[in-house]
Backbone as JSON Lines, residues from 0, in Angstrom:
{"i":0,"aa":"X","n":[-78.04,128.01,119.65],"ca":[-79.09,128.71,120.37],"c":[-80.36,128.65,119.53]}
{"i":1,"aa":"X","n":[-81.43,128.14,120.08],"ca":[-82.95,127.99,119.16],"c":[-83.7,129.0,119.87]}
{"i":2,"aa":"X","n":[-84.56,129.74,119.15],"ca":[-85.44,130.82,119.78],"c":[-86.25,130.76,119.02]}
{"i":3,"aa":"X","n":[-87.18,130.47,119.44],"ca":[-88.35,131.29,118.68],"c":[-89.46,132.1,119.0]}
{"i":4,"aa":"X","n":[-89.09,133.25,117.63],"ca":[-89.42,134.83,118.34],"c":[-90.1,135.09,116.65]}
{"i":5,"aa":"X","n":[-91.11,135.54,116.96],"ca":[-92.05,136.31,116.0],"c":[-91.98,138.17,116.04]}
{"i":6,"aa":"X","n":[-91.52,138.51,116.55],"ca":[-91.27,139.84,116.88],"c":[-91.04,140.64,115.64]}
{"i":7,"aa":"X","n":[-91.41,141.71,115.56],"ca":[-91.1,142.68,114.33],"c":[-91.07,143.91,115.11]}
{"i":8,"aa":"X","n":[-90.1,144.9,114.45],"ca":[-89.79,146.38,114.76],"c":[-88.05,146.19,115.18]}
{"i":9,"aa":"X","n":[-87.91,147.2,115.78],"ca":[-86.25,147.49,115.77],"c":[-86.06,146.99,117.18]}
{"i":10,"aa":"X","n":[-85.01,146.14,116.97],"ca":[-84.54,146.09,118.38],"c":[-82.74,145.82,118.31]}
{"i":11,"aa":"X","n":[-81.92,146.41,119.63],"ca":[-80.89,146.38,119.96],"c":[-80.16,145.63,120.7]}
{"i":12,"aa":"X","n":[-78.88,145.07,120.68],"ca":[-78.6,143.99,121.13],"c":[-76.95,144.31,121.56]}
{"i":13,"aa":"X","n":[-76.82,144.7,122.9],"ca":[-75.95,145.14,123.49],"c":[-75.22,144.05,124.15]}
{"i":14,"aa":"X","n":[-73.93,144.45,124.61],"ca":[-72.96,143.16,125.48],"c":[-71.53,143.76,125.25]}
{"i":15,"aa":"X","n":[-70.75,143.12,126.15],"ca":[-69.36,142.67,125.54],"c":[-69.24,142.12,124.6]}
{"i":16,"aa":"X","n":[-67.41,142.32,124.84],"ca":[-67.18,141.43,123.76],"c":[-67.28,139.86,123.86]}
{"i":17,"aa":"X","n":[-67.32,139.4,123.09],"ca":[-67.73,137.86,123.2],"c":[-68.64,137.67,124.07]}
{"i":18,"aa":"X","n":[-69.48,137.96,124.4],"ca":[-70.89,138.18,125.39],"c":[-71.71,137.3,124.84]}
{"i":19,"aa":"X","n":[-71.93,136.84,123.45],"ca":[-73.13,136.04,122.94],"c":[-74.09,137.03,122.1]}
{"i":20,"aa":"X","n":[-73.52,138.13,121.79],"ca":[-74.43,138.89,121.38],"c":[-75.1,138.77,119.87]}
{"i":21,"aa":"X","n":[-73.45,138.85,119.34],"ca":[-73.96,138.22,117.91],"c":[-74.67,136.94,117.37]}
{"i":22,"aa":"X","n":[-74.2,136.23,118.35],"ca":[-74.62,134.92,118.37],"c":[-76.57,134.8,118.19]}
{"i":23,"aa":"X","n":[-77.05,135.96,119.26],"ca":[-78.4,136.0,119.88],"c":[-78.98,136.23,118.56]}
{"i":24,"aa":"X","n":[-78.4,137.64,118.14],"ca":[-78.99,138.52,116.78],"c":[-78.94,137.67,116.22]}
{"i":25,"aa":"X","n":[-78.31,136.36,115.3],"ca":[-78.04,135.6,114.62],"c":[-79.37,134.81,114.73]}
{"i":26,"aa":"X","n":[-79.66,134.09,115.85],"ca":[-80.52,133.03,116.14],"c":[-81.47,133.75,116.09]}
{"i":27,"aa":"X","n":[-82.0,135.11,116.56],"ca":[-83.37,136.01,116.21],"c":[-83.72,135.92,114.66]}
{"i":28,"aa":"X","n":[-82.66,136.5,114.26],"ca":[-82.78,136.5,112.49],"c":[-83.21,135.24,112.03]}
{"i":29,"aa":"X","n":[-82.77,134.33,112.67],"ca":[-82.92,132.6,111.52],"c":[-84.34,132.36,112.11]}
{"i":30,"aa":"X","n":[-84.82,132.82,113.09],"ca":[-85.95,132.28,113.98],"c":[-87.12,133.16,113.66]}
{"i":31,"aa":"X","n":[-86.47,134.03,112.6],"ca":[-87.7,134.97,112.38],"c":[-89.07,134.77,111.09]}
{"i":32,"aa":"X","n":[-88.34,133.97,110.38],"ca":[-88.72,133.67,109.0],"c":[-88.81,134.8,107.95]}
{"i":33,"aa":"X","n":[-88.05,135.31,107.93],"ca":[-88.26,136.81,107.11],"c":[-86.98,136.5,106.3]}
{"i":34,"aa":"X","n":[-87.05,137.43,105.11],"ca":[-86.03,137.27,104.52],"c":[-84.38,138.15,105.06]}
{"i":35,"aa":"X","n":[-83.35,137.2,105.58],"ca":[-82.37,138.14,106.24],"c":[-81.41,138.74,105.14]}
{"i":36,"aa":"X","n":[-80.63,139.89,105.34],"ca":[-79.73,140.37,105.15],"c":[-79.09,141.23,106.17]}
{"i":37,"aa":"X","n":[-77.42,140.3,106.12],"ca":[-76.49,141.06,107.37],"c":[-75.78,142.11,106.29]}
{"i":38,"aa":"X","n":[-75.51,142.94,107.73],"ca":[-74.98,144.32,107.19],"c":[-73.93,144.21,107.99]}
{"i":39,"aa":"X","n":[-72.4,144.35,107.84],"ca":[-71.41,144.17,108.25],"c":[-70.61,145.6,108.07]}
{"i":40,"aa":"X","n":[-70.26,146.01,109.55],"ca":[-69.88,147.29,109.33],"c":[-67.93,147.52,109.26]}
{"i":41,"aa":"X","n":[-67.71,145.93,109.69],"ca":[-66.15,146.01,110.26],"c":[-65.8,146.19,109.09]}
{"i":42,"aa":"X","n":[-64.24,146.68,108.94],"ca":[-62.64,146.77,108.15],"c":[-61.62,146.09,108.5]}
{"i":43,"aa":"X","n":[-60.99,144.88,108.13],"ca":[-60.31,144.45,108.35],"c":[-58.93,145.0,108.31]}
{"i":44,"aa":"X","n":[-58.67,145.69,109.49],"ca":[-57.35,146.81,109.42],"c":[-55.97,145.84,110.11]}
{"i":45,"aa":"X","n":[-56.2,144.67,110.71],"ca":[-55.04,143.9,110.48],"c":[-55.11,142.77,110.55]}
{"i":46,"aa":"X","n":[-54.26,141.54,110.56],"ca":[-54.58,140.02,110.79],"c":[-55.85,139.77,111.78]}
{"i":47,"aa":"X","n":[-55.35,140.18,112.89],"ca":[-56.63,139.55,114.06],"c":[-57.61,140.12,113.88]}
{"i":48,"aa":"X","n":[-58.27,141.26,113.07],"ca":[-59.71,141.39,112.77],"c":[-59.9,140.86,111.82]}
{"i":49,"aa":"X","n":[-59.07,140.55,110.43],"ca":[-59.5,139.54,109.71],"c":[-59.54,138.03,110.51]}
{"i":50,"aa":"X","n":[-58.79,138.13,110.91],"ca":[-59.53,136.89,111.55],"c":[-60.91,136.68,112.5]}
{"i":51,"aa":"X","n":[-61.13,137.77,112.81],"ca":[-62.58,137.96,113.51],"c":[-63.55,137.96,112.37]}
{"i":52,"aa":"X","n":[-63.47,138.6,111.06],"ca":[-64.54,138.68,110.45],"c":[-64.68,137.58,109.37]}
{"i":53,"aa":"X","n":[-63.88,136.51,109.28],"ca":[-63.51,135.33,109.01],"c":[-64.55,134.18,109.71]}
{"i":54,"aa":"X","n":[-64.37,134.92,110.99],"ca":[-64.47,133.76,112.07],"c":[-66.11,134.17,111.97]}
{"i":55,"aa":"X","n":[-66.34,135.38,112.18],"ca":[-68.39,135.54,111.93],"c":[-68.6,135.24,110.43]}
{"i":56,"aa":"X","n":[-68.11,134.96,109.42],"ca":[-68.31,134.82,108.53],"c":[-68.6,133.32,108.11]}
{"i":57,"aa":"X","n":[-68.21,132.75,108.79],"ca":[-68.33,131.2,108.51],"c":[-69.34,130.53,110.0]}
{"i":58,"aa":"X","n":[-69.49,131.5,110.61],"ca":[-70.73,131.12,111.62],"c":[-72.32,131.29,111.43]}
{"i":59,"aa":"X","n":[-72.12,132.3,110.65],"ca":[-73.94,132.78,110.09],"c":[-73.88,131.96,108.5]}
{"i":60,"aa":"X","n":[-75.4,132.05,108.37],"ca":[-75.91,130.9,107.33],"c":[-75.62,131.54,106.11]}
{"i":61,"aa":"X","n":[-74.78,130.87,105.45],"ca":[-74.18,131.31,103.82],"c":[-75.47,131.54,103.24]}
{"i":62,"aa":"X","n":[-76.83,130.98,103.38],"ca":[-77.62,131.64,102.44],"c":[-77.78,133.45,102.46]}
{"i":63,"aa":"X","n":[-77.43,133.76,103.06],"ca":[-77.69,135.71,103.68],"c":[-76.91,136.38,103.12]}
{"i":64,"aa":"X","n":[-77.48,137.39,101.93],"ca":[-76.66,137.89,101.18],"c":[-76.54,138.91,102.04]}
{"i":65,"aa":"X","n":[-75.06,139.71,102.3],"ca":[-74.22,140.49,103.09],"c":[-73.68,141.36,102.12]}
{"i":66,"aa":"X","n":[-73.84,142.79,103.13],"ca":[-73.97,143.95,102.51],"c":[-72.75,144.65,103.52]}
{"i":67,"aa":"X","n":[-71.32,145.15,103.07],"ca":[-70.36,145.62,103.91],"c":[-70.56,146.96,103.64]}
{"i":68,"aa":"X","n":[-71.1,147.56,104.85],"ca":[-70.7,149.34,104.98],"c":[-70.37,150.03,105.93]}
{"i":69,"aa":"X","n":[-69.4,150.36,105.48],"ca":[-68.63,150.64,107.04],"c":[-69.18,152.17,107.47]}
{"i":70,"aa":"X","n":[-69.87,153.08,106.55],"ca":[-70.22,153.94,107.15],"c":[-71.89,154.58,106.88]}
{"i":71,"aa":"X","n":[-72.52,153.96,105.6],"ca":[-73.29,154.69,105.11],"c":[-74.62,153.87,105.89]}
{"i":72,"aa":"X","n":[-74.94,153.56,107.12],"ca":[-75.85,152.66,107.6],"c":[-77.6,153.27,106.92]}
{"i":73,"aa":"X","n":[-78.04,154.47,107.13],"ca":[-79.13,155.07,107.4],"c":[-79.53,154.97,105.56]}
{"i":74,"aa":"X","n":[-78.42,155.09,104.69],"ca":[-78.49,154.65,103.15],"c":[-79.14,152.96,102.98]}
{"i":75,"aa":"X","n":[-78.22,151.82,103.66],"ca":[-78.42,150.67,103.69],"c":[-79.59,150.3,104.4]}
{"i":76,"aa":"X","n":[-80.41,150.97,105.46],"ca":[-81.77,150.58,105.86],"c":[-82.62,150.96,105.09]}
{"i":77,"aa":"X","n":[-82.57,152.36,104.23],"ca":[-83.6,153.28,103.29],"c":[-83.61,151.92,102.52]}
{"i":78,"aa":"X","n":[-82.41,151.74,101.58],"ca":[-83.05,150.57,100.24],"c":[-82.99,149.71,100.87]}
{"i":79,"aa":"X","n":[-82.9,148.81,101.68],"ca":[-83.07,147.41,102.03],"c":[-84.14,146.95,103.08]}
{"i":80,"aa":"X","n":[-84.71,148.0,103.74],"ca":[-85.48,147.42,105.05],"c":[-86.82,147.46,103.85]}
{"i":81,"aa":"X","n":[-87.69,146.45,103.99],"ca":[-88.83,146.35,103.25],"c":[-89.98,145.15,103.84]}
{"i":82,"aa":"X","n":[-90.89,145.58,103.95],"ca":[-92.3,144.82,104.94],"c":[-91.43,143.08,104.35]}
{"i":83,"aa":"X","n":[-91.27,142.44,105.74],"ca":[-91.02,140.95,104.89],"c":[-89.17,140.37,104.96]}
{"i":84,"aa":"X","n":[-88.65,141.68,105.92],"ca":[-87.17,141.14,105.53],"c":[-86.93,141.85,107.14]}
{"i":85,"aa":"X","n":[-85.46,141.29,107.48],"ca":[-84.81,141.39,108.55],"c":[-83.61,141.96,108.33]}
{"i":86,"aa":"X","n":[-83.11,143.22,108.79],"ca":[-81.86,143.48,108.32],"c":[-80.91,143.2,110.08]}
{"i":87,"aa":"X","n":[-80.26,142.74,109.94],"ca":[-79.13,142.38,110.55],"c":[-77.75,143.19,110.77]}
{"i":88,"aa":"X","n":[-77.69,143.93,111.51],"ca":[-75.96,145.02,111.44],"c":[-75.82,145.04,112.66]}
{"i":89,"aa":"X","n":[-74.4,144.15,112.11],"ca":[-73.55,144.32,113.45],"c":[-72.41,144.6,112.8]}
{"i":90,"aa":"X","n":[-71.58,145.82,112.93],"ca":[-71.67,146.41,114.71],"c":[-71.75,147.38,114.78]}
{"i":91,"aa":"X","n":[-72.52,148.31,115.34],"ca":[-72.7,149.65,115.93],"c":[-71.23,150.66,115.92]}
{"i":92,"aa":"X","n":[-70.79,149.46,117.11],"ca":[-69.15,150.66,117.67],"c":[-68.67,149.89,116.7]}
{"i":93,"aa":"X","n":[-68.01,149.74,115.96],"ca":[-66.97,149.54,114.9],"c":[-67.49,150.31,113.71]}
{"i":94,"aa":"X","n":[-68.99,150.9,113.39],"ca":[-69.53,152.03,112.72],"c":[-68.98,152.95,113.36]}
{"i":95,"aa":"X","n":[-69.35,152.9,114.58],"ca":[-68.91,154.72,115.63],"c":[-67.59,154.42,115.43]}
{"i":96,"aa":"X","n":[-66.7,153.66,115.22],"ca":[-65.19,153.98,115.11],"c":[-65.01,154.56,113.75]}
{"i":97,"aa":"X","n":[-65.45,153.81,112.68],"ca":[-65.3,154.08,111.39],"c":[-65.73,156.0,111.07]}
{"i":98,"aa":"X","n":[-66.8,156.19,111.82],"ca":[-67.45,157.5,111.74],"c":[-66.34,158.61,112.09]}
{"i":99,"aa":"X","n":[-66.2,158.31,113.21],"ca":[-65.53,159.18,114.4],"c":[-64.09,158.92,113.91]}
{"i":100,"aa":"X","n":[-62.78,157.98,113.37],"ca":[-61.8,158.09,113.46],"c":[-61.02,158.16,112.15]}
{"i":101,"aa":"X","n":[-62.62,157.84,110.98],"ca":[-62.04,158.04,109.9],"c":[-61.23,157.05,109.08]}
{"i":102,"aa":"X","n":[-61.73,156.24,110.0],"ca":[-60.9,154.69,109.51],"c":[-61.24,153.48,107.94]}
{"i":103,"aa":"X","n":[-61.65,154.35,107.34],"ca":[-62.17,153.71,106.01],"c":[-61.13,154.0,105.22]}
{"i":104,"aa":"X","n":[-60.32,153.46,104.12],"ca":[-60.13,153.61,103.06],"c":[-60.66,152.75,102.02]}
{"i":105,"aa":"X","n":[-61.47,153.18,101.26],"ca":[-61.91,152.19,100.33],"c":[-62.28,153.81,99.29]}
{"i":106,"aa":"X","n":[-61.65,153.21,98.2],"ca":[-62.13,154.3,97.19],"c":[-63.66,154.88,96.62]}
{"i":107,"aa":"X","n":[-64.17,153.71,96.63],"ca":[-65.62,153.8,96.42],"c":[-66.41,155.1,97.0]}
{"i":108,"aa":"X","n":[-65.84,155.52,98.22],"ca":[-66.44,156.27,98.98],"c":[-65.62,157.74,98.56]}
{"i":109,"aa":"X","n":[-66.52,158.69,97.72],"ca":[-66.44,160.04,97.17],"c":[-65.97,161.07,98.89]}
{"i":110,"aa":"X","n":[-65.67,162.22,98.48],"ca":[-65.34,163.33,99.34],"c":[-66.66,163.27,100.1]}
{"i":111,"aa":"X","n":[-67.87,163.52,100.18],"ca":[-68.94,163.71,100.59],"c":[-69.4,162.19,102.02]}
{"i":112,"aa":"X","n":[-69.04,160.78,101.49],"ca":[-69.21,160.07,102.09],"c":[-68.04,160.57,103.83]}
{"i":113,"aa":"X","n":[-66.85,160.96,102.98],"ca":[-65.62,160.84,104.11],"c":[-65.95,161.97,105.03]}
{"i":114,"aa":"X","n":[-66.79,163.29,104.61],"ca":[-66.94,164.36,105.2],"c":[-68.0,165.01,105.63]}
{"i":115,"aa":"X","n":[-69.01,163.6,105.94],"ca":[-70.19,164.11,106.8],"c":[-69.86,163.46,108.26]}
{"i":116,"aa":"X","n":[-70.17,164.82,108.93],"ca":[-69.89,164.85,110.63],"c":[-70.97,163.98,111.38]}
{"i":117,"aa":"X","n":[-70.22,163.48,112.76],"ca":[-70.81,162.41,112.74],"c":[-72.33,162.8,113.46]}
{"i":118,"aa":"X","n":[-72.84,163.62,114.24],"ca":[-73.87,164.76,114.31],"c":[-75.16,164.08,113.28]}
{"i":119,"aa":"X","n":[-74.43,164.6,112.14],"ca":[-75.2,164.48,110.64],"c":[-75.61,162.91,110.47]}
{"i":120,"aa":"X","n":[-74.67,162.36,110.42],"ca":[-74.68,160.42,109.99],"c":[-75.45,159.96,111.33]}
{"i":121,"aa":"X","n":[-75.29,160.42,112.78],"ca":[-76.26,159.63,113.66],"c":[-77.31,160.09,113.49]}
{"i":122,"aa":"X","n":[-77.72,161.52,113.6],"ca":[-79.25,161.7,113.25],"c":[-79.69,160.91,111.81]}
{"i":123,"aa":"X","n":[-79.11,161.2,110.63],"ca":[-79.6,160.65,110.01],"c":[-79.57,159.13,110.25]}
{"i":124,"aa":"X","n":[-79.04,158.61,110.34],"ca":[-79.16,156.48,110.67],"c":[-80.58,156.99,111.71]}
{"i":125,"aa":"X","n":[-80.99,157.34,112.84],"ca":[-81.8,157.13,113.76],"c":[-83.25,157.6,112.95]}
{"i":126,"aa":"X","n":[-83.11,158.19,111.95],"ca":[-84.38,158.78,111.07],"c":[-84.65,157.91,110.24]}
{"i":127,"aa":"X","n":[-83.33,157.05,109.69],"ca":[-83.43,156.3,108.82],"c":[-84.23,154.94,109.93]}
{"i":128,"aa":"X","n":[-84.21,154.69,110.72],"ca":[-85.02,153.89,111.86],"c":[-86.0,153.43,111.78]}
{"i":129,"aa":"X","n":[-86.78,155.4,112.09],"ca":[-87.88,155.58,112.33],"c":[-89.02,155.19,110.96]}
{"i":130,"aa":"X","n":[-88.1,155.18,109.9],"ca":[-88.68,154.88,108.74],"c":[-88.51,153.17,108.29]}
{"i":131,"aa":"X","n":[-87.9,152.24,109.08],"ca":[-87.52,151.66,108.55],"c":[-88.92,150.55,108.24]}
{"i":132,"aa":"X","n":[-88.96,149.62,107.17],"ca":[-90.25,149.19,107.06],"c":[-90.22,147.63,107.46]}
{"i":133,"aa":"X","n":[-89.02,147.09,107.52],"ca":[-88.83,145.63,108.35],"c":[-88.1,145.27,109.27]}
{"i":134,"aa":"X","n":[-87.81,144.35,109.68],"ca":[-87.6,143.87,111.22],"c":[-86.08,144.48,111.3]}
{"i":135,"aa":"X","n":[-85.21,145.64,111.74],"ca":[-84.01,145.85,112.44],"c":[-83.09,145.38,113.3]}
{"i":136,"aa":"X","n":[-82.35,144.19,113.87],"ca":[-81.79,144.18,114.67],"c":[-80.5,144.76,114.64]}
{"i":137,"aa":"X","n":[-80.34,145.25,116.17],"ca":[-79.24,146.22,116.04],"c":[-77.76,145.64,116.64]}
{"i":138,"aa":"X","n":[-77.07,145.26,116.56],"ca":[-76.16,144.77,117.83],"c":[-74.79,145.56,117.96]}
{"i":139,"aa":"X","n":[-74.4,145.91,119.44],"ca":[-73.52,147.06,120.2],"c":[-72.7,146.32,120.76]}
{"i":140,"aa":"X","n":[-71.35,146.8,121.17],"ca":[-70.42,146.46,122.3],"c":[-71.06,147.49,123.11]}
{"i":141,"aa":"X","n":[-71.47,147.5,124.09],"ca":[-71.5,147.87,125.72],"c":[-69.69,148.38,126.27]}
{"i":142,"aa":"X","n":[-69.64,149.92,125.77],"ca":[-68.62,149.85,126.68],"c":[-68.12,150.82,127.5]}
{"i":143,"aa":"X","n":[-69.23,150.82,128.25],"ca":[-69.59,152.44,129.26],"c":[-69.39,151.53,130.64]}
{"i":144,"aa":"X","n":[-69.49,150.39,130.98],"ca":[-69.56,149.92,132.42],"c":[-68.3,149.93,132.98]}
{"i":145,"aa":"X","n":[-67.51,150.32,132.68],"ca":[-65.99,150.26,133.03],"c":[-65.51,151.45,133.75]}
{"i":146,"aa":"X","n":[-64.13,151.94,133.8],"ca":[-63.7,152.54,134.32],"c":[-63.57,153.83,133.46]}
{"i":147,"aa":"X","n":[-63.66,155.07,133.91],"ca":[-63.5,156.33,132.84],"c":[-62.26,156.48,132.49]}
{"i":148,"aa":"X","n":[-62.04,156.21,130.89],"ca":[-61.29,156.28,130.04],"c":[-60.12,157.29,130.2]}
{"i":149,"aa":"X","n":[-58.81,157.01,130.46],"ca":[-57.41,158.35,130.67],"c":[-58.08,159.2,129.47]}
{"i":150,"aa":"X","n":[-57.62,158.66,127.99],"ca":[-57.68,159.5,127.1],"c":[-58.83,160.7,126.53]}
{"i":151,"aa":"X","n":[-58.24,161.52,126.07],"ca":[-59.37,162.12,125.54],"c":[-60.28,161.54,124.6]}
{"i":152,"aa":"X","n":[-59.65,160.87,123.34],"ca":[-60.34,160.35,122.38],"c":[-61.18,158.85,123.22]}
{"i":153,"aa":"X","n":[-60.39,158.26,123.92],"ca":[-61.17,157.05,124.65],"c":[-62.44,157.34,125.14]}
{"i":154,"aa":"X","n":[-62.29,158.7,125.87],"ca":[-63.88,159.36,126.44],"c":[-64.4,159.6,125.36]}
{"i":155,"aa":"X","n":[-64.05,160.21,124.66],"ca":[-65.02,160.46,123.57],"c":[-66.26,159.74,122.84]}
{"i":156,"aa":"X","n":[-64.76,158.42,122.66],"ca":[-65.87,156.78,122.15],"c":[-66.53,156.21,123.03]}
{"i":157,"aa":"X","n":[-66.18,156.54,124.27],"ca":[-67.15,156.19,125.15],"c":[-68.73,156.51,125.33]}
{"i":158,"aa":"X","n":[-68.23,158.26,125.55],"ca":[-69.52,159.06,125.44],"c":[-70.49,158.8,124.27]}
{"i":159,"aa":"X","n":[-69.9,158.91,123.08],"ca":[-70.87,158.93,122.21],"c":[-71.46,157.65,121.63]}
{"i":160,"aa":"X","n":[-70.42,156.53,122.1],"ca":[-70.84,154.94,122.18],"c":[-72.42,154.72,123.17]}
{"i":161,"aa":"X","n":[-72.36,155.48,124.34],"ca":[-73.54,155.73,125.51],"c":[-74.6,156.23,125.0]}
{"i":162,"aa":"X","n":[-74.52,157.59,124.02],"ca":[-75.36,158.38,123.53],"c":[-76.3,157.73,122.78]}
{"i":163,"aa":"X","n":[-75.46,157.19,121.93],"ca":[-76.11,156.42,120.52],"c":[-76.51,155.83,121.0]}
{"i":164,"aa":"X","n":[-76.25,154.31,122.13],"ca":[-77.12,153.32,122.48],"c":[-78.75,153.87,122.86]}
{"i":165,"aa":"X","n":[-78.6,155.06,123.63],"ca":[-79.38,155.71,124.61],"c":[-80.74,155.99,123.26]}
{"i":166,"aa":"X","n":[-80.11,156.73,122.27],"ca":[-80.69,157.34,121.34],"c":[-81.72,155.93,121.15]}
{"i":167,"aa":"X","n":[-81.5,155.1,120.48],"ca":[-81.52,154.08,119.78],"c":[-82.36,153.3,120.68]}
{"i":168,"aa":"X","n":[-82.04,152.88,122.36],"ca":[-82.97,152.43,123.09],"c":[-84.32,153.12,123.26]}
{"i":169,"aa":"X","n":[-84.41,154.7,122.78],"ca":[-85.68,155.49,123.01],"c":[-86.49,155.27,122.05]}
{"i":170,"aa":"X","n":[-86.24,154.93,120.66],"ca":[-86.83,154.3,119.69],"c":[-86.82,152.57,119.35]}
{"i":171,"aa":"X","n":[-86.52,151.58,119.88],"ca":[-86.31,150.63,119.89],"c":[-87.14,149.93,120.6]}
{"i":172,"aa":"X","n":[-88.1,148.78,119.55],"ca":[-89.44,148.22,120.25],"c":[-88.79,147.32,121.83]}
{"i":173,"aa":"X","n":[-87.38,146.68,121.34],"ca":[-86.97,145.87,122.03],"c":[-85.49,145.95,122.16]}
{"i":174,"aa":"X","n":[-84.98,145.93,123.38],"ca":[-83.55,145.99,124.06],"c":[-82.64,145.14,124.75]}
{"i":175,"aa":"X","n":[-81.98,144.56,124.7],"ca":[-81.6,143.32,125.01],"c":[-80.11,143.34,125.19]}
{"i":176,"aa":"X","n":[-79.8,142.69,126.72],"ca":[-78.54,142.62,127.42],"c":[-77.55,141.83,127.71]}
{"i":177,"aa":"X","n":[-77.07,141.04,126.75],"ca":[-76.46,139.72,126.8],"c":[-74.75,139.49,127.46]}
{"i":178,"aa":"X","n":[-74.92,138.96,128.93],"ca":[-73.92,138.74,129.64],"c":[-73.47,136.96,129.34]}
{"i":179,"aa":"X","n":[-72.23,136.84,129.18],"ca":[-71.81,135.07,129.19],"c":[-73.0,134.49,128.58]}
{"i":180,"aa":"X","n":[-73.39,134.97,127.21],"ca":[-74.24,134.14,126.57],"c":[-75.64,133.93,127.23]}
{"i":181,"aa":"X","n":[-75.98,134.82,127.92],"ca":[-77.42,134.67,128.53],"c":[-78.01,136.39,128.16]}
{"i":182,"aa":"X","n":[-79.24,136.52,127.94],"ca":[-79.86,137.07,127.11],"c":[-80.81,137.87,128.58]}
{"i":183,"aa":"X","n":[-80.73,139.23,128.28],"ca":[-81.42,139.99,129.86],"c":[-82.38,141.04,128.77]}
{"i":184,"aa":"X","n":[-83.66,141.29,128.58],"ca":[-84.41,141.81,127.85],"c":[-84.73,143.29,128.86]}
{"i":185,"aa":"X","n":[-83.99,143.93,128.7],"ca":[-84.29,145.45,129.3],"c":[-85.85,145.87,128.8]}
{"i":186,"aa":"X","n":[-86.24,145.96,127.66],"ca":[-86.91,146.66,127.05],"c":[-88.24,146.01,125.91]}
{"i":187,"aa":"X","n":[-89.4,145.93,126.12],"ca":[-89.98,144.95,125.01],"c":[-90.6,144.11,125.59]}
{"i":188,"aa":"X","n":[-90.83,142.99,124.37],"ca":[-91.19,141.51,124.31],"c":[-90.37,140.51,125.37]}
{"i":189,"aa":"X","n":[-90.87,139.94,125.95],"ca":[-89.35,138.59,126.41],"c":[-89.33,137.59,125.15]}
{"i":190,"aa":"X","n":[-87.93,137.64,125.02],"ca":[-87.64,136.13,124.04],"c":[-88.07,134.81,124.51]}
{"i":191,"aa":"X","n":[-88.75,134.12,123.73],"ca":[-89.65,132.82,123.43],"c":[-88.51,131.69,123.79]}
């Protein structure tokens, strides 16, 4: 995918799965000329997501030094977003899972990281935003168009999967809807 897009400020990049989404964010970032860094939020909690993060790992350009945090996002935009650079994080809902289900073990992360509510961590990431000083792209699974969830916890990730996008589209220069690899610009600039 070739694009070329001069665009600066935050923008979000919603879809299914396998939708083309990452793919898009990817080709924005290389097309931007700024200096990138991806922010990778997944945990490889069994074979087939290591094999997913395997599989994005050898698709984006080895020059991009990659920064894994599975929960502290609004920390990783404060030191890294800077006039001149592109930060890159995908994925949103695999953050909102990590947030919400508690799914981290990695020692690194003190009592304080494991036990801020998620309330606390979305306002703060969306403040951390509003401050941020270089180009943001954001990219989401979309997964509110479906059918309402039996479970309780399923609604839950639903709801607050909706919220956050919502949040995030109200501050977000540019919004973007990627079905079967085609690119629908809700919000913004149109892509070049």
């Amino acid at each position: 995918m070739s694009i070329q897009d001069d665009f600066q400020g935050i923008e979000l990049i919603l879809g299914g799965a396998r939708s083309g989404k990452s793919s898009l964010a990817e080709a924005l970032a290389k097309s931007s000329g700024l200096t990138v860094t991806y922010v990778a939020t997944a945990t490889a909690g069994d074979d087939e997501m290591t094999a997913r993060i395997q599989q994005h790992k050898e698709q984006r350009p080895h020059q991009w030094p990659v920064i894994e945090e599975p929960l502290c996002l609004a920390e990783v935009i404060r030191t890294h977003s800077k006039k001149g650079t592109c930060l890159l994080i995908d994925c949103l809902t695999l953050w909102l899972t990590n947030c919400l289900f508690g799914t981290v073990e990695q020692p690194e992360y003190n009592d304080h990281h494991k036990t801020v509510g998620w309330s606390d961590r979305k306002a703060d990431f969306l403040k951390a935003l509003v401050e941020a000083e270089g180009r943001v792209i954001l990219v989401s699974n979309e997964v509110g168009q479906g059918i309402v969830p039996l479970g309780e916890v399923s609604r839950r990730f639903v709801d607050e999967s909706g919220w956050l996008h919502q949040a995030i589209a109200k501050q977000a220069d540019r919004v973007v809807f990627v079905t079967a690899g085609l690119p629908q610009v809700l919000k913004g600039p149109a892509l070049n």
